[in-house]
N, C-alpha and C positions, 0 to 999 in steps of 0.2 A: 692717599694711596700713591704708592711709585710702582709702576710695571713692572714687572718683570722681563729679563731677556732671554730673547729666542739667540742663542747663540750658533752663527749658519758657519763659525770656523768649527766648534766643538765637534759638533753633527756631519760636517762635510768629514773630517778626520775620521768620526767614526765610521760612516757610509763605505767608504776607499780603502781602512780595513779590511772592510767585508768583499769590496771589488777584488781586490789584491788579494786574497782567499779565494773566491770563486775564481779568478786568469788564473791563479795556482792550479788549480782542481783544472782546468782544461789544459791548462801544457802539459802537465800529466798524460794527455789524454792524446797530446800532440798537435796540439790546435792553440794557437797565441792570436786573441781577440784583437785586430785591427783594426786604426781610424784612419782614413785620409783626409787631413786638412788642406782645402787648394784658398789659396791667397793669391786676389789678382790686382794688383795695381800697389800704391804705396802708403795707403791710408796710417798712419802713425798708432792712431788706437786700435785700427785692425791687427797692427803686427805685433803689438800688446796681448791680444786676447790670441791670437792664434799661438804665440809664444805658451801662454798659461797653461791652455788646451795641451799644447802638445809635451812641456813638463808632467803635468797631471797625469795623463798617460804610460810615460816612460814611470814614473814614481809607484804606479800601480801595476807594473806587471803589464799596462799592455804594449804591442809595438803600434807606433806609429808613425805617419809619413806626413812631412808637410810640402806640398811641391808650390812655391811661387810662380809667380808669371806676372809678365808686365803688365801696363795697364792697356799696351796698344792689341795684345790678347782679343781676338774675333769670338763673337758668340759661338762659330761652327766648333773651334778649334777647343773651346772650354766643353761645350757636349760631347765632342770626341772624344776629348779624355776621361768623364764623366762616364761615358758609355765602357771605354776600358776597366773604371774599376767596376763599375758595377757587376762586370765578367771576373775579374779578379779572385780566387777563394781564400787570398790571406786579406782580401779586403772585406771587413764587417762593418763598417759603418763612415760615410761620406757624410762630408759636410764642407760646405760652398762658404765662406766668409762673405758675411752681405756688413757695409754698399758693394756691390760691383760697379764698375764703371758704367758711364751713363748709355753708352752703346749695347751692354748684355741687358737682355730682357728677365732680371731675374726670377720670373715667377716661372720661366721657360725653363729656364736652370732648375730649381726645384723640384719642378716634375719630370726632369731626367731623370734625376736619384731614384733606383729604385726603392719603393718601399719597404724592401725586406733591410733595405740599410741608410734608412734612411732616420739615423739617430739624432737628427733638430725635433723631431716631429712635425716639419714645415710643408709636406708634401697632403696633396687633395687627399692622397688615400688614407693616411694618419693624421686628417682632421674630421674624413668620415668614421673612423672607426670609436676615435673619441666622441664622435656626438652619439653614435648608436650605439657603445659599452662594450664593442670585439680589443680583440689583443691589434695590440700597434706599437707605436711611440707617441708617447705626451713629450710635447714641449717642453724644455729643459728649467725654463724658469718656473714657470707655474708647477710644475711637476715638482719643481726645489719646495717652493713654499707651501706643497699635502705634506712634503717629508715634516717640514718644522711644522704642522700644525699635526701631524701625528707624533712628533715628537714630543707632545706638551700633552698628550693622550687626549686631545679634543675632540668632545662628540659632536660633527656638525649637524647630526640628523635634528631637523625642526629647528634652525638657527636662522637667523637670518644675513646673509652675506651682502658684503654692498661692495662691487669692483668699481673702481672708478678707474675709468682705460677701457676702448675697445679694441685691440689691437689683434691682427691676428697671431702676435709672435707670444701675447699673454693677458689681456684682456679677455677675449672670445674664451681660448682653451681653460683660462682659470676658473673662470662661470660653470664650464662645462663640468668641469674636474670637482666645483664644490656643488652642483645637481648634482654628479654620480653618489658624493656621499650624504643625501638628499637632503641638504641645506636647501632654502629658498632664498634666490638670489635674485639683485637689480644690480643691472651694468646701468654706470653712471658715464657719462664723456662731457665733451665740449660746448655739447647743446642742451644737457641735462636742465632746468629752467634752478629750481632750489635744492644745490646738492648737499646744503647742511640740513634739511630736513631730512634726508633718505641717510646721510650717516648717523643720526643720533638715535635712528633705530637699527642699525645695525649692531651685530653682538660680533661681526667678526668684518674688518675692511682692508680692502686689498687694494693700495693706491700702487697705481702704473701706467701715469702720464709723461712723464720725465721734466714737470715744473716743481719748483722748491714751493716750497709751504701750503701745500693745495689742500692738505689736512691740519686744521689746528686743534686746538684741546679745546674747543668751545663748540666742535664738533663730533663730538666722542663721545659715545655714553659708558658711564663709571665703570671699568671692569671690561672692556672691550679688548680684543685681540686686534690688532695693529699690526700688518703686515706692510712692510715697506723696500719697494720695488726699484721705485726712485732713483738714479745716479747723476747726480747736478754737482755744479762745483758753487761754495755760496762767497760772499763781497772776498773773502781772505783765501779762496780760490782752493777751499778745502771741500773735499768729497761731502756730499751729503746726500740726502734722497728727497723725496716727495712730502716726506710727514717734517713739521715743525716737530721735532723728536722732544727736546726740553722740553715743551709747554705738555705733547700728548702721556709721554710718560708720567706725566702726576695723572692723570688720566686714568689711563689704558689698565688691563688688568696684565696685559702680555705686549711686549714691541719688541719688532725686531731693529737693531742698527746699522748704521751707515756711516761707514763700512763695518764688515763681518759678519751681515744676515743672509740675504737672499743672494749676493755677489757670487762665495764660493759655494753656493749650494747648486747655481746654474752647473758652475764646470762637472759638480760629481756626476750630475744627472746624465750629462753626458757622460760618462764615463757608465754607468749603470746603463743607460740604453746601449752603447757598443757591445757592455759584456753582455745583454741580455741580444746581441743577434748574432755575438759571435755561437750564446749556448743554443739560440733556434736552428742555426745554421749547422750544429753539432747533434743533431737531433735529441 
């Protein structure tokens, strides 16, 4: 058997499409869906991803603003501004680029945002809304990988799910995301005791530790959905993820790759949670 792929370039294109159609439908309306991305200090991969974010954006119709700041940047001065756009009405959706410097306390930062724009899903109030099933924002990653596993028309009801990662950025909210669609699911981590016992009964596993080869084909059972989170670089300092991909693909009955699974399906999602508070905000 060789897997098949979840393809997260295909899916993202077509996703952004549909974004770039609906930002159509509300500038019509006179309303153009905005993000504010704030970047503070000079982290190299940060200025990589706020770069994508902020193409992605402009590519689909909506506007967006990235405002930089150094890293000597005070915690008061990053809430102040924070607090500005949240008053803002071309501003629909805030997002904080994490690491912050080691002086912002970013879990403070976080819960400035308010939650009606708060498109990471990272805020207390859209982690309660996701554990109790109200309207909110899901988390951009775990949120990408319900898209590819409804993309593949997967029924999780009565499936068994095995996360391996508890994180709160996609470990926690992925669990959560595969109860809602009433998978029974085990989060696996660091202190799990036997974690190839718990994947080779899983019919569907969600690796999101950020170490290479934490899943291999000798922990898979035939025909399993394989999602992979993962972004490591391996000896030849090429991207890879979490799943030994060559060995799980004779495996797997579905995987995704690394690169072009779960990567661009984060940014769409963002992109889908902004348009979906600029249409709440449009009543």
């Amino acid at each position: 058997m060789t897997a098949k792929l979840i393809d997260g370039v295909a899916l993202s294109k077509q996703l952004r499409g549909e974004v770039a159609q609906r930002a159509a439908a509300l500038r019509a309306r006179g309303i153009t869906p905005g993000l504010a991305v704030i970047l503070v200090g000079d982290n190299p991969a940060s200025q990589v991803y706020v770069r994508n974010k902020v193409k992605a954006c402009e590519d689909s119709g909506l506007h967006s603003v990235l405002e930089k700041y150094d890293a000597s940047m005070t915690e008061a001065q990053l809430l102040a501004r924070i607090d500005a756009l949240n008053n803002d009405p071309s501003i629909h959706g805030i997002l904080v680029q994490l690491p912050l410097p080691a002086h912002i306390d970013a879990h403070k930062v976080i819960e400035a945002i308010s939650p009606a724009k708060d498109v990471d899903g990272f805020h207390v109030a859209s982690a309660g809304a996701l554990m109790v099933g109200q309207p909110g924002f899901w988390p951009c990653t775990p949120y990408g990988c319900m898209k590819m596993l409804e993309s593949i028309h997967y029924d999780l009801k009565g499936k068994h799910a095995v996360v391996i990662g508890r994180s709160n950025i996609v470990g926690k909210p992925m669990a959560l995301m595969l109860l809602g669609q009433n998978a029974t699911v085990t989060i696996c981590h660091s202190a799990t005791r036997d974690l190839k016992t718990m994947t080779l009964q899983a019919d569907v596993i969600v690796a999101a530790v950020g170490k290479r080869n934490v899943l291999t084909a000798d922990m898979v059972k035939p025909g399993a959905v394989v999602i992979d989170v993962g972004m490591n670089r391996n000896d030849e300092g090429k991207l890879c993820g979490d799943v030994d991909f060559d060995g799980v693909k004779q495996v797997a009955g579905w995987i995704t790759p690394v690169p072009g699974g779960v990567g661009p399906m984060t940014i769409t999602m963002l992109l889908v949670n902004t348009l979906e508070a600029a249409e709440r905000a449009a009543g």
